[in-house]
VOBA-1610 file (N, C-alpha, C; in pm, whole numbers, padded with zeros to 5 digits, always signed):
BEGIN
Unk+00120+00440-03854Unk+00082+00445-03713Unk+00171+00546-03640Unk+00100+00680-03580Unk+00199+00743-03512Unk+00276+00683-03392Unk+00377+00717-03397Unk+00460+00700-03245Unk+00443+00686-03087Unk+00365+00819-03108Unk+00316+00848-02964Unk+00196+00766-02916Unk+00140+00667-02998Unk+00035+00572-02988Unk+00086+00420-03010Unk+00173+00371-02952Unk+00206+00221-02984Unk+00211+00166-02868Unk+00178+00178-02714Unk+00154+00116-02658Unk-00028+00160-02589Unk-00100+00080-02610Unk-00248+00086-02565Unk-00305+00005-02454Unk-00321+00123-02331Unk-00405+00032-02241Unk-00551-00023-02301Unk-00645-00093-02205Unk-00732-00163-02228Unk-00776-00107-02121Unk-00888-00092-02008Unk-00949-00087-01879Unk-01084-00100-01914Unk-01165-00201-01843Unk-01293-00208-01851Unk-01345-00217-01712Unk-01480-00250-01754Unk-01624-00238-01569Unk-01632-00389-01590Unk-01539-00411-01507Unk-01538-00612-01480Unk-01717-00660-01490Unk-01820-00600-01416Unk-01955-00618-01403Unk-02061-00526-01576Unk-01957-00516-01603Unk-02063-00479-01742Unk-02090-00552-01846Unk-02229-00534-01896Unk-02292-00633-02005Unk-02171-00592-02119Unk-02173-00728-02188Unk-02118-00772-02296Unk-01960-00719-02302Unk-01888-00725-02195Unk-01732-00694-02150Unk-01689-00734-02219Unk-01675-00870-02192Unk-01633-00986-02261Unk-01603-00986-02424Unk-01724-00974-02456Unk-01750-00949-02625Unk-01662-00833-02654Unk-01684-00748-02570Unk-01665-00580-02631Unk-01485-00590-02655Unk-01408-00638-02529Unk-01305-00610-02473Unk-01225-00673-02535Unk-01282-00801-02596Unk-01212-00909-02713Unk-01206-00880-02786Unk-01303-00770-02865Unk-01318-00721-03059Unk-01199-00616-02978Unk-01165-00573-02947Unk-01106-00466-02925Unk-00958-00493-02952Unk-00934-00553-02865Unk-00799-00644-02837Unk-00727-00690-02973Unk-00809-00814-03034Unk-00789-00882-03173Unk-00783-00751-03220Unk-00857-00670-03259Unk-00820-00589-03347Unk-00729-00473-03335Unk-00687-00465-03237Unk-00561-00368-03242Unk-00442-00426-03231Unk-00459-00604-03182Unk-00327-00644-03177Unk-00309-00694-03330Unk-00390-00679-03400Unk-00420-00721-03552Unk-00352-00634-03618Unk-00313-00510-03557Unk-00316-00386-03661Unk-00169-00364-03568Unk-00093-00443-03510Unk+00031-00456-03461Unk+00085-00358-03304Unk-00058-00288-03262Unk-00029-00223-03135Unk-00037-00330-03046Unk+00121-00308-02937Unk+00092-00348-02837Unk-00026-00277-02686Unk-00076-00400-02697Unk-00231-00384-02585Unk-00197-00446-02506Unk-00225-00358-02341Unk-00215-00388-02238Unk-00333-00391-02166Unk-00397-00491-02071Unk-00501-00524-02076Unk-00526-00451-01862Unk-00604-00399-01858Unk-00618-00384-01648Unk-00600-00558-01631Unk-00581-00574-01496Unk-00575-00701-01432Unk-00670-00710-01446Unk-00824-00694-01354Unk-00941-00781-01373Unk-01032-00794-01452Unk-00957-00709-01549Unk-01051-00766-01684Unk-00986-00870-01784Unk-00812-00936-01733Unk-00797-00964-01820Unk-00848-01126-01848Unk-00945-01166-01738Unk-00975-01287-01750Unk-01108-01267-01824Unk-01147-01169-01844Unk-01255-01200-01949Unk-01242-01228-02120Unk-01112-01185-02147Unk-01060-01222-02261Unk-01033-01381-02283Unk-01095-01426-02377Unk-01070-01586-02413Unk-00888-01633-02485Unk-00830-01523-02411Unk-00724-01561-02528Unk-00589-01487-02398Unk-00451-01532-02422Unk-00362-01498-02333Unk-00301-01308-02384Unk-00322-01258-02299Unk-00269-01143-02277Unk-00191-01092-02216Unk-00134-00988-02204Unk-00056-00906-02127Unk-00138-00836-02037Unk-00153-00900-01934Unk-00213-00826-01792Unk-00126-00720-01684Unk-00169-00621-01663Unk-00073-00498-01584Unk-00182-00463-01480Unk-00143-00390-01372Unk-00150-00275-01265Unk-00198-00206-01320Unk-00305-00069-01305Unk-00363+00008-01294Unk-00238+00078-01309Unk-00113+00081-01249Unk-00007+00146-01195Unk+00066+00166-01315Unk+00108+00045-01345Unk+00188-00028-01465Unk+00151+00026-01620Unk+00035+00029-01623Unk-00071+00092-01727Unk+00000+00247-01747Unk-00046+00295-01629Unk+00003+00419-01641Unk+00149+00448-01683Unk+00227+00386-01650Unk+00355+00424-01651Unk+00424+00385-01760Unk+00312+00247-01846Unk+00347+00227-02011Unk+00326+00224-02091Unk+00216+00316-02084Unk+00107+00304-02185Unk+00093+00516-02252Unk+00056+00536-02379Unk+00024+00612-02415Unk-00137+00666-02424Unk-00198+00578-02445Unk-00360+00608-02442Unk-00406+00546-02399Unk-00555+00544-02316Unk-00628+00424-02279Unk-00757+00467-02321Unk-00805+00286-02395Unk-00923+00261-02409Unk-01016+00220-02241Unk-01132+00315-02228Unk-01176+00269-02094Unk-01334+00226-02140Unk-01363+00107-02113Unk-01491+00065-02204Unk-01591+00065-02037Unk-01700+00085-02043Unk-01804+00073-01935Unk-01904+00197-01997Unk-01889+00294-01853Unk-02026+00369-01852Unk-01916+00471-01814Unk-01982+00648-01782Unk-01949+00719-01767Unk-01835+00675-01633Unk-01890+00626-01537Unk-01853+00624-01394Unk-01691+00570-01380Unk-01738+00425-01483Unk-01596+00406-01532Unk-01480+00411-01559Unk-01505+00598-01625Unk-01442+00682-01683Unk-01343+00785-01596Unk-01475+00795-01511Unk-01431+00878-01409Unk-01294+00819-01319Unk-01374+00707-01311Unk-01312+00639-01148Unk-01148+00592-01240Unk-01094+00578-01342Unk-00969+00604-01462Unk-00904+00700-01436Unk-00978+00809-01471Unk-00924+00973-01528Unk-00901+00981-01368Unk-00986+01006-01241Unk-00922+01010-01109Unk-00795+00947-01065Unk-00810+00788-01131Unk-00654+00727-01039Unk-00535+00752-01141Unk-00572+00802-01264Unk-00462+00782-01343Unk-00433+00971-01351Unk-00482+01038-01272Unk-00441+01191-01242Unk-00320+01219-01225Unk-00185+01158-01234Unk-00073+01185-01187Unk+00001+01100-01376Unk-00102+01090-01427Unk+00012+01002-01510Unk+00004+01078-01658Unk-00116+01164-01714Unk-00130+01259-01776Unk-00115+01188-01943Unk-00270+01075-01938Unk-00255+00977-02030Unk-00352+01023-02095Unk-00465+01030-02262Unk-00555+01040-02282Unk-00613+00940-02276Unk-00777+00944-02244Unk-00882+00837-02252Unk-00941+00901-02366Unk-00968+00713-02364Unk-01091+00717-02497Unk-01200+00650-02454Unk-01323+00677-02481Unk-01453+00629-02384Unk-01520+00513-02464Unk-01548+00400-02457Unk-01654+00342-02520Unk-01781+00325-02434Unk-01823+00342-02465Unk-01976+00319-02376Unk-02046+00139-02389Unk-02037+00091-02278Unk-02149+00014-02274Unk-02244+00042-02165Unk-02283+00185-02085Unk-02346+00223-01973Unk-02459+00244-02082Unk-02586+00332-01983Unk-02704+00403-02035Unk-02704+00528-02091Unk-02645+00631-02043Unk-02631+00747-02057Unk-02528+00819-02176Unk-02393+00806-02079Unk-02265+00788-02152Unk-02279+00950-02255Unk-02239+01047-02126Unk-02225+01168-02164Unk-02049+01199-02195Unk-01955+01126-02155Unk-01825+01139-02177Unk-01775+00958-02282Unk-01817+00920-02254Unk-01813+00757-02326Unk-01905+00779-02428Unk-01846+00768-02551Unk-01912+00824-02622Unk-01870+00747-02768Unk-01816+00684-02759Unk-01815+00529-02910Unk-01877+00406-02851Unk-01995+00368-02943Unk-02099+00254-02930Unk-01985+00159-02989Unk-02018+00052-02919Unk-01945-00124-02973Unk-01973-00083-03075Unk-02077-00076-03181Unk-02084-00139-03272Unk-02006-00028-03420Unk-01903+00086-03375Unk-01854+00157-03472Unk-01711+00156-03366Unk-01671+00063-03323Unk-01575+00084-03234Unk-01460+00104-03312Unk-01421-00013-03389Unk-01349-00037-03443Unk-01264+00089-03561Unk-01388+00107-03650Unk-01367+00247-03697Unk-01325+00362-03663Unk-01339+00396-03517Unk-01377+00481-03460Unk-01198+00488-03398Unk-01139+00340-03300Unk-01076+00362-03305Unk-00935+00358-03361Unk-00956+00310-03481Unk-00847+00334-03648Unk-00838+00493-03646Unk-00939+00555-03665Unk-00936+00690-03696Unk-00838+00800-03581Unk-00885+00732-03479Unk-00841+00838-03321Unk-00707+00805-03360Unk-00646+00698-03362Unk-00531+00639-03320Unk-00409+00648-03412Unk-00461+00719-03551Unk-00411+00754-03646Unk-00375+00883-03671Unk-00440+00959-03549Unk-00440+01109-03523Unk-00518+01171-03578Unk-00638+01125-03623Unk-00778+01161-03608Unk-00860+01214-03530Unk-00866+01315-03438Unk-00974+01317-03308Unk-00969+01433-03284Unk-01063+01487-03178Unk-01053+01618-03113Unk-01035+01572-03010Unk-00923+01671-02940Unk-00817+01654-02791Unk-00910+01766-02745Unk-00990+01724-02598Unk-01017+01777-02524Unk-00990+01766-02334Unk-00964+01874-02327Unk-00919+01878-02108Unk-01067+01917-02065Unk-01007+01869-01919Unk-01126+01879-01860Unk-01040+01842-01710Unk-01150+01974-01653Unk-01038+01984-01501Unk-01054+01861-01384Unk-00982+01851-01319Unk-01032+01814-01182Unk-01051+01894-01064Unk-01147+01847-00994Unk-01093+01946-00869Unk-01023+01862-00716Unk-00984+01930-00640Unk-00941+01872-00560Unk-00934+01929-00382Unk-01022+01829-00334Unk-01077+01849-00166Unk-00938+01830-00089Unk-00932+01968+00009Unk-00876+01871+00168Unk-00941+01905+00227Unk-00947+01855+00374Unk-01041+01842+00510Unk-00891+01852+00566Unk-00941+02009+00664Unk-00863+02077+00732Unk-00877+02039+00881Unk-00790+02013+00960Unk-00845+01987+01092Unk-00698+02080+01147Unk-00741+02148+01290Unk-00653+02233+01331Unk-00516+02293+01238Unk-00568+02337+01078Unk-00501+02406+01030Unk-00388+02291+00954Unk-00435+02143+00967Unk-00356+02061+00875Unk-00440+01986+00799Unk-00372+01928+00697Unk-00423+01851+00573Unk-00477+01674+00665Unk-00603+01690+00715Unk-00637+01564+00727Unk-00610+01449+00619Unk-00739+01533+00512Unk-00789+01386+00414Unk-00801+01502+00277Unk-00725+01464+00147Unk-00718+01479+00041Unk-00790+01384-00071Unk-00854+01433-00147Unk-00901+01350-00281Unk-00946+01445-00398Unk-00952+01344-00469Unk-00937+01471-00618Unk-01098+01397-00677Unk-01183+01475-00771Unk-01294+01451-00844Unk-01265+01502-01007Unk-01362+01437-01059Unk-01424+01507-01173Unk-01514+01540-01192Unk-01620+01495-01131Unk-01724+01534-01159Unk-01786+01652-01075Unk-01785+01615-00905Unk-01838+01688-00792Unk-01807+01655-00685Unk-01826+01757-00587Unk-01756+01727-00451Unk-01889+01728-00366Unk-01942+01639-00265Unk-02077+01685-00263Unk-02031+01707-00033Unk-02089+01780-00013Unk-02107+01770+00112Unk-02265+01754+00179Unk-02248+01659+00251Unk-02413+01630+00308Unk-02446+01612+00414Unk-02558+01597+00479Unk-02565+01520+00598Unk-02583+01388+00587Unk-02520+01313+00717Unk-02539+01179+00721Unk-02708+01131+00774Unk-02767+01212+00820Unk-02884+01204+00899Unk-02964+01292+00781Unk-03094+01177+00718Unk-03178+01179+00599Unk-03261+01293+00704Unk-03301+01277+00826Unk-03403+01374+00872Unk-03358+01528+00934Unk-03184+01519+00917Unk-03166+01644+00969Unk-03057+01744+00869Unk-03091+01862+00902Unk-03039+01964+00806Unk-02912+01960+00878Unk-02786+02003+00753Unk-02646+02093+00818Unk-02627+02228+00782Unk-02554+02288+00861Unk-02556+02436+00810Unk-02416+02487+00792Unk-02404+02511+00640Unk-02303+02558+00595Unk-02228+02699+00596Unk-02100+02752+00605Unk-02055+02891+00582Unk-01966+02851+00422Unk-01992+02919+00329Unk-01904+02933+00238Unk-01830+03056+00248Unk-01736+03030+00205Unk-01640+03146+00133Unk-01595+03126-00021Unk-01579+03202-00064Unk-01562+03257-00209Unk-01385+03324-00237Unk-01257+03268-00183Unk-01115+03381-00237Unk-01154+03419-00112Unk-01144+03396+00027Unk-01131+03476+00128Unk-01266+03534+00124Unk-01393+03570+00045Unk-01495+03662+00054Unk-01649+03599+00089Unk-01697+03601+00170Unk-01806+03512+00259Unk-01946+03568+00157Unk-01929+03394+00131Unk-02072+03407+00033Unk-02182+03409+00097Unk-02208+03310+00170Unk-02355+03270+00224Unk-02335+03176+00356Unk-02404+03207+00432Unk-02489+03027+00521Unk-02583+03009+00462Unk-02608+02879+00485Unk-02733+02806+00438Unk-02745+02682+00524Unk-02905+02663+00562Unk-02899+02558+00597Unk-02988+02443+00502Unk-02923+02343+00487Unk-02958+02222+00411Unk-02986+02105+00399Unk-02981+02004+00306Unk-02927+01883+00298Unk-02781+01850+00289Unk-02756+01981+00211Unk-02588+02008+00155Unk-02533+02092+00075Unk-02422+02034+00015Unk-02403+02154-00092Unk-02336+02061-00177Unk-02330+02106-00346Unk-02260+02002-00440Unk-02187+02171-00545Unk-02036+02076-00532Unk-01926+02196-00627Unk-01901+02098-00730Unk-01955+02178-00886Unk-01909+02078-00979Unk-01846+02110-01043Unk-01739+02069-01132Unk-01678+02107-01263Unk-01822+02110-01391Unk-01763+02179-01503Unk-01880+02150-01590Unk-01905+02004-01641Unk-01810+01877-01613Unk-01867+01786-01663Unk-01942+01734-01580Unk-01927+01755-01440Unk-02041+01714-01348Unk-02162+01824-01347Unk-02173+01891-01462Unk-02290+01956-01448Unk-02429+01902-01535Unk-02312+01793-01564Unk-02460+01708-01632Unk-02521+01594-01522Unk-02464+01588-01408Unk-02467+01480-01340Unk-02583+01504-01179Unk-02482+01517-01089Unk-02555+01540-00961Unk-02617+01716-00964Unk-02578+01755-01009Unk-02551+01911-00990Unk-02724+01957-01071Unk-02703+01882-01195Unk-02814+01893-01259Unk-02960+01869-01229Unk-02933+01762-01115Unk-03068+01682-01042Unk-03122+01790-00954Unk-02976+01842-00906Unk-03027+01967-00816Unk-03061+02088-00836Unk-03090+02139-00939Unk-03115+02248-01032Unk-03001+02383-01068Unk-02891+02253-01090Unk-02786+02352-01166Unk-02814+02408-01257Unk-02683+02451-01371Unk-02717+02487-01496Unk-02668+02402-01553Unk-02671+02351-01703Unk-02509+02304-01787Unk-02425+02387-01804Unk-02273+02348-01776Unk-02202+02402-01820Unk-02132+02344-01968Unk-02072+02418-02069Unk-01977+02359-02169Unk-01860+02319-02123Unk-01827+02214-02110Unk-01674+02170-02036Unk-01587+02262-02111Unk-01604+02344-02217Unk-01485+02478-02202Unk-01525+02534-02134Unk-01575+02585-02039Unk-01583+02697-01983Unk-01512+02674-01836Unk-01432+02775-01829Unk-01336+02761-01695Unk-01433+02845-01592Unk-01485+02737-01526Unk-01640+02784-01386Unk-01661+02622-01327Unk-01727+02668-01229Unk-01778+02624-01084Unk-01894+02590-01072Unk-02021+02540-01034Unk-02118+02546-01021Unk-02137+02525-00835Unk-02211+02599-00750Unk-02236+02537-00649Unk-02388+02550-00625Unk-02440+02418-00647Unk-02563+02361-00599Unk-02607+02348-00475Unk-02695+02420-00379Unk-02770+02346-00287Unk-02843+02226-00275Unk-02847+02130-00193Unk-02925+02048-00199Unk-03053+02070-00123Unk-03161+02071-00174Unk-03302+02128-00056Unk-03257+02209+00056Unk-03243+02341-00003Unk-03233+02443+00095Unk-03320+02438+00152Unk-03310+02511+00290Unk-03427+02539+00375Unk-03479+02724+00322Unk-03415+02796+00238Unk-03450+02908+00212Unk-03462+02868+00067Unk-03599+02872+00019Unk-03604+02873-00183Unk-03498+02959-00238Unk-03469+03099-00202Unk-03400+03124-00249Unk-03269+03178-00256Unk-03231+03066-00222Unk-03078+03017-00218Unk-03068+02936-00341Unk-03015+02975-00460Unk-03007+02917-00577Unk-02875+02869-00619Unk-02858+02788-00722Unk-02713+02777-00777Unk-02626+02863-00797Unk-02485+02876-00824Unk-02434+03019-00849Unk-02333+02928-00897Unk-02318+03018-00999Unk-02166+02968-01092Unk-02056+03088-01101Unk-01919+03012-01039Unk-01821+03120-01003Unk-01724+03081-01126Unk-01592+03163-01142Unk-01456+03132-01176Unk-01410+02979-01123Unk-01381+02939-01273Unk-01276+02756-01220Unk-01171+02786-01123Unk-01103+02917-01121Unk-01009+02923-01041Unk-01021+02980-00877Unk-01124+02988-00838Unk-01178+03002-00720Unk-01125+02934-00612Unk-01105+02946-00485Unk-01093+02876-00372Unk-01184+02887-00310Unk-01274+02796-00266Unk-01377+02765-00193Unk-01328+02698-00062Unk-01379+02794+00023Unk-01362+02754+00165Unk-01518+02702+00237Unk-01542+02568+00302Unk-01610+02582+00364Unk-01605+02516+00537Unk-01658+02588+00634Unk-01754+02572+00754Unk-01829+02516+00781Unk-01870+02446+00921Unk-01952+02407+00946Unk-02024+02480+01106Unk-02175+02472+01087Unk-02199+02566+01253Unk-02240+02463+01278Unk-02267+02480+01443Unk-02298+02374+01536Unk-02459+02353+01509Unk-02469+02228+01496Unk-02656+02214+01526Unk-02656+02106+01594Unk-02813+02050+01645Unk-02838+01961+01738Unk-02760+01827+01708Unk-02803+01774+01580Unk-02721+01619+01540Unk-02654+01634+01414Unk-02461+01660+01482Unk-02401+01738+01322Unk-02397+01605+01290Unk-02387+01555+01171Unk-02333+01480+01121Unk-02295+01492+00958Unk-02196+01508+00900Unk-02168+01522+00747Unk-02058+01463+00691Unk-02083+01425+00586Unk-01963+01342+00478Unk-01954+01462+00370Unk-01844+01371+00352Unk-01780+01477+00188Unk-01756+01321+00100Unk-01828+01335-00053Unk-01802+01246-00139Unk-01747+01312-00210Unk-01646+01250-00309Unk-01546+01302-00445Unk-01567+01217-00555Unk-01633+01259-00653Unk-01735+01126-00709Unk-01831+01009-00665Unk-01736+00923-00635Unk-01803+00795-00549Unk-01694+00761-00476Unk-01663+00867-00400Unk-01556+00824-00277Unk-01557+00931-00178Unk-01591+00836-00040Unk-01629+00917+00058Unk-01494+00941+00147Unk-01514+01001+00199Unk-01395+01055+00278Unk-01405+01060+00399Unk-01343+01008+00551Unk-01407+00944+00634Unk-01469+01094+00693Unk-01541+01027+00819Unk-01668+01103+00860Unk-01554+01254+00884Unk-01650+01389+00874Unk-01621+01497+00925Unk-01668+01596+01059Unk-01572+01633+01134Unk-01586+01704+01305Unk-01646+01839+01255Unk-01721+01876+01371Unk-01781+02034+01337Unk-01676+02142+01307Unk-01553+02111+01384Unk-01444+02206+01375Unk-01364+02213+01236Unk-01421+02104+01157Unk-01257+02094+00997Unk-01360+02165+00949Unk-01284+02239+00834Unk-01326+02347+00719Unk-01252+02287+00590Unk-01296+02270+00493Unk-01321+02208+00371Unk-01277+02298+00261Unk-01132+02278+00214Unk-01078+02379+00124Unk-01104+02273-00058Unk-01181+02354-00117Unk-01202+02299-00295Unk-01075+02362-00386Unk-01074+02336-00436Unk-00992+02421-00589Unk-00959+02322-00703Unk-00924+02391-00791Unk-00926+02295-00925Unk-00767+02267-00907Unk-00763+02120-00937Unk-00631+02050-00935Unk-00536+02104-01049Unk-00416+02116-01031Unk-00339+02163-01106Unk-00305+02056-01213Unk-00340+01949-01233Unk-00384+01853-01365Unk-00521+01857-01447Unk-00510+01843-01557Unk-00646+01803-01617Unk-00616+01692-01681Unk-00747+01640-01718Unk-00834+01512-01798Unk-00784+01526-01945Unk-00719+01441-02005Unk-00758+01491-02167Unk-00822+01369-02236Unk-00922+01380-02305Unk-01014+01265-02380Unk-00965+01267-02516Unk-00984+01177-02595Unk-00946+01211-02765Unk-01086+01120-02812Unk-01156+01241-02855Unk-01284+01203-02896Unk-01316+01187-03141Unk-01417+01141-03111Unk-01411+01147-03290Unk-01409+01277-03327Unk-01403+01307-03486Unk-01366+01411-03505Unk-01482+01506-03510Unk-01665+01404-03532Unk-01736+01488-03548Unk-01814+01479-03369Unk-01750+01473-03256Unk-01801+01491-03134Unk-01859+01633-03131Unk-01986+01655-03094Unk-02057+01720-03089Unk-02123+01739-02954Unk-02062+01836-02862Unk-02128+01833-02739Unk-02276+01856-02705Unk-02337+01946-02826Unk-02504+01961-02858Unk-02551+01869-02864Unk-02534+01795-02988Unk-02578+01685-03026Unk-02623+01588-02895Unk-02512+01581-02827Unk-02500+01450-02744Unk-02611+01511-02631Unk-02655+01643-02576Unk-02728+01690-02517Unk-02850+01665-02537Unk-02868+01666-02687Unk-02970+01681-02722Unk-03052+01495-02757Unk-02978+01436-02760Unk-02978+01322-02783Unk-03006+01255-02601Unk-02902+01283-02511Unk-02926+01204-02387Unk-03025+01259-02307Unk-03040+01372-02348Unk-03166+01450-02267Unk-03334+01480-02355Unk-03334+01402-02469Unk-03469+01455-02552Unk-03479+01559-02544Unk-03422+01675-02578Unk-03444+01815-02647Unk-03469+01790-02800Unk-03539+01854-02833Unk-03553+01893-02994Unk-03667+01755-03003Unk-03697+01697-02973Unk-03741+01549-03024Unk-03841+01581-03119Unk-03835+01522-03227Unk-03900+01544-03379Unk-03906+01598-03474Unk-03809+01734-03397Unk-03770+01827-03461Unk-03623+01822-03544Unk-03521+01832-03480Unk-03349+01761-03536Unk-03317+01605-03449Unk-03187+01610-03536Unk-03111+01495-03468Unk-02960+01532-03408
//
């Protein structure tokens, strides 16, 4: 057993099917195989058996890897709070999709003998990270992985955006909004809106319109290392939020301007050895169907 792997968080989706089941084979079997496992607080009452329950906080600060069992979102809402602690995740999926969660219960076990033995492919993956500027100070800060979305609060009325690009003025547009993704959120919101995919290697940007009022105003994919500045112009009923995954950020004034950039941390996952980012494309999205696997 390597070194750098002897203490193991646990974190699960308190509300997900078969937690319970999942979070227990897990447990027994790594405390079987003599790693100490540390369990999140509110999952640790789903375990039938006494554990070592920790902080979200605590986790971070004693733990070498974490198992995060749910759905993608799961994953996210982990890799966001645990951004300062520079831990790898490992994904199990019990969601639908599960484009980053990516070991089924039922090869778990295998799956994670192998990782934990130093078996895996180590992959990063950026964050980015919002402030909301108000008279030239840091209102409200939050960091994403997936996308930063700006919208209107009012379903019947458009907002109208100024971007900048590094100081260099891309566009107005007027919209529903606008969505900045990393490439792993380019499988997500970005995609609904007629992004592209990106390969989470690729150091880029995606910025999505949401129902432009001009067709062609299309996606555009910049440099990861970009600073994105944005504006807002005055219209009849402003109203707009900024979400950072699934976290909103309180309401925004016509006057704050909205600075993006990629956080000076990244994500690192330790996936199996034969993770296949095609594959999994091709699999969650029916491409190829009948043709490969």
């Amino acid at each position: 057993m390597p070194s750098s792997f002897h203490t193991v968080a646990l974190i699960g989706k308190p509300d997900a099917e078969r937690i319970s089941e999942t979070i227990t084979q897990i447990h027994q079997h790594l405390a079987g195989q003599h790693y100490r496992v540390l369990v999140e607080r509110s999952c640790a009452g789903f375990l039938p058996l006494k554990v070592e329950a920790c902080s979200l906080e605590d986790l971070g600060r004693l733990c070498q890897v974490a198992i995060v069992v749910g759905g993608d979102g799961t994953l996210l809402t982990t890799a966001r709070l645990l951004v300062d602690k520079d831990i790898p995740l490992i994904g199990v999926n019990l969601g639908r999709l599960g484009f980053l969660v990516d070991i089924s219960p039922e090869e778990v076990q295998a799956r994670l003998d192998a990782i934990l033995s130093g078996d895996y492919q180590l992959e990063e993956r950026p964050f980015l990270h919002a402030q909301v500027l108000r008279d030239g100070a840091v209102l409200h800060d939050q960091t994403a992985v997936n996308e930063i979305v700006i919208h209107s609060w009012n379903a019947t009325s458009m907002i109208e955006i100024e971007t900048s690009i590094d100081g260099a003025f891309l566009n107005s547009q007027r919209s529903d909004g606008l969505i900045v993704s990393t490439p792993t959120g380019s499988t997500a919101y970005a995609l609904s809106a007629g992004g592209p995919i990106l390969h989470p290697g690729l150091n880029a940007l995606v910025l999505a319109p949401i129902n432009p009022h001009t067709l062609t105003n299309r996606p555009i994919v910049i440099s990861g290392d970009s600073v994105i500045e944005i504006a807002f112009r005055p219209s009849k009923q402003f109203q707009a939020q900024v979400v950072c995954d699934n976290v909103s950020l309180p309401d925004v004034a016509l006057s704050d301007r909205l600075r993006i950039a990629k956080h000076p941390r990244t994500f690192r996952m330790l996936h199996p050895v034969d993770y296949d980012f095609f594959a999994i494309l091709r699999r969650k999205l029916n491409w190829s169907s009948g043709n490969r696997t």
